[in-house]
C-alpha positions as CSV (number, residue, x, y, z in Angstrom):
1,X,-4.1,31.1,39.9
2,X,-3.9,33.5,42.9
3,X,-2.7,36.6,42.3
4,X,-2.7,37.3,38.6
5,X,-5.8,37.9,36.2
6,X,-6.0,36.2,33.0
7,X,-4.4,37.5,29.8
8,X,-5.1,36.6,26.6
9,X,-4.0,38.0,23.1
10,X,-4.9,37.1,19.4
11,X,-3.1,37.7,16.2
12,X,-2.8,36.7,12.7
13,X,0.1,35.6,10.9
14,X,1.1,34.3,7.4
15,X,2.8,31.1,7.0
16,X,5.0,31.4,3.8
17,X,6.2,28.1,1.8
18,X,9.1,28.0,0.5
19,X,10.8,26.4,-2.3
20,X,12.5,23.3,-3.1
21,X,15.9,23.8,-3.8
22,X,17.7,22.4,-7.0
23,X,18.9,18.8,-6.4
24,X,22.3,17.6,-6.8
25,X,21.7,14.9,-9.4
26,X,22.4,15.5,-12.7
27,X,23.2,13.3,-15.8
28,X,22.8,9.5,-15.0
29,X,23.6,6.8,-16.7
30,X,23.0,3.4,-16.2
31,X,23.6,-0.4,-17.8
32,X,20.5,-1.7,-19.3
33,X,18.5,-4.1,-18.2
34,X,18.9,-3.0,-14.7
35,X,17.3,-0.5,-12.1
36,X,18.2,2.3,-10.2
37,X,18.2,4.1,-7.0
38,X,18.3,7.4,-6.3
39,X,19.8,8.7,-3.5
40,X,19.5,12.3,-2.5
41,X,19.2,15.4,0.3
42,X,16.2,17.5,-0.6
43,X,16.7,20.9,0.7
44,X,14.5,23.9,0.7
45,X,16.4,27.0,-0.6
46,X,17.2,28.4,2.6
47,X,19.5,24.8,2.6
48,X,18.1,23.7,5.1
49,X,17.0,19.8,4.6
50,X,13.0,19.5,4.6
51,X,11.7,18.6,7.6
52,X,8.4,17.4,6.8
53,X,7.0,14.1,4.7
54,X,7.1,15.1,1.4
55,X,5.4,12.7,-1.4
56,X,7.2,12.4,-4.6
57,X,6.5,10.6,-8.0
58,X,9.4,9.4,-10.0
59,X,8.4,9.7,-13.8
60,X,10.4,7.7,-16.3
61,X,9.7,9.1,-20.2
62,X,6.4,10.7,-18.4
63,X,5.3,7.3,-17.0
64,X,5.1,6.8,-13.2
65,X,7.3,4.5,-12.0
66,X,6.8,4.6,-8.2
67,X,5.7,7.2,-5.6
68,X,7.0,7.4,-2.1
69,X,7.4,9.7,1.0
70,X,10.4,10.7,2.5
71,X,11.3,12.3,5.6
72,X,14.5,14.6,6.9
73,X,15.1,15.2,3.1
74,X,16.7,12.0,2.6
75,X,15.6,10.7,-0.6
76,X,16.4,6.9,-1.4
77,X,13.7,5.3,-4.0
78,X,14.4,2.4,-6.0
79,X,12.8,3.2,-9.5
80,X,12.7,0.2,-12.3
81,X,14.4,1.0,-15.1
82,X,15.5,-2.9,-16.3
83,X,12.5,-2.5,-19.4
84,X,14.5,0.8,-20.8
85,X,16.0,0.6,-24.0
86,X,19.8,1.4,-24.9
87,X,19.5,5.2,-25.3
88,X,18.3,8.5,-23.5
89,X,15.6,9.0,-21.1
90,X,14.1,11.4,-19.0
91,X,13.6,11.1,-15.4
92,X,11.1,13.8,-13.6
93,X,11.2,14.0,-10.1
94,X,7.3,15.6,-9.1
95,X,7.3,16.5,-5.7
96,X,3.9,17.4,-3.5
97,X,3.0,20.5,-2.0
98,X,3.0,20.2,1.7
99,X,2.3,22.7,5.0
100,X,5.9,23.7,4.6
101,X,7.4,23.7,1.0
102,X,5.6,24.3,-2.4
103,X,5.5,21.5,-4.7
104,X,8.3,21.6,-7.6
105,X,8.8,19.5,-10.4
106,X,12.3,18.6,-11.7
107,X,14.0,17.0,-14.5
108,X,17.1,14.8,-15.0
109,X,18.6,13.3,-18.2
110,X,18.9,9.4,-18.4
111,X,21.5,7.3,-20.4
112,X,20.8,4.1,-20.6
113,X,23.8,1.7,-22.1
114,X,24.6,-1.8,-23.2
């Protein structure tokens, strides 16, 4: 360009992940011999929704069940659940460490009944 003289500047910074905030699910219960979906808005704890694809693993009694990635924070995964006997169950939620959030693991009581 005419007229100016090149600039240039370099600095370091420090990208901080942040957390996954709790998730507004909490008991479920469900008929048996049928599946579920789960429906959610994963936010970091500033409340903000994420805004990056995030892999998660849906866990049934410690047994994968299906893995996905979402977007936006809007979770929506169907997870099978029609094998489950009459009784209670634990779901874990196991979601990935990404550039933006640090991975977090949570779970959530299932009832299962006739």
């Amino acid at each position: 360009n005419d007229g100016y003289n090149r600039a240039e500047d370099n600095k370091n910074f420090t990208v901080t992940k942040t957390d996954i905030a709790d998730i507004n699910i909490t008991n479920i219960t469900i008929k048996s011999k049928t599946n579920m979906t789960l429906k959610t808005l994963v936010c970091g704890v500033d409340g903000v929704p994420e805004r990056v694809k995030t892999k998660v693993v849906v866990k049934v009694n410690g047994k994968t069940r299906t893995q996905t990635t979402f977007i936006n924070g809007q979770l929506d995964v169907k997870v099978n659940t029609d094998d489950l006997k009459v009784g209670n169950h634990s779901i874990e939620l196991i979601f990935g460490e990404n550039s933006y959030y640090l991975g977090r693991r949570l779970t959530i009581p299932l009832k299962v009944e006739k």
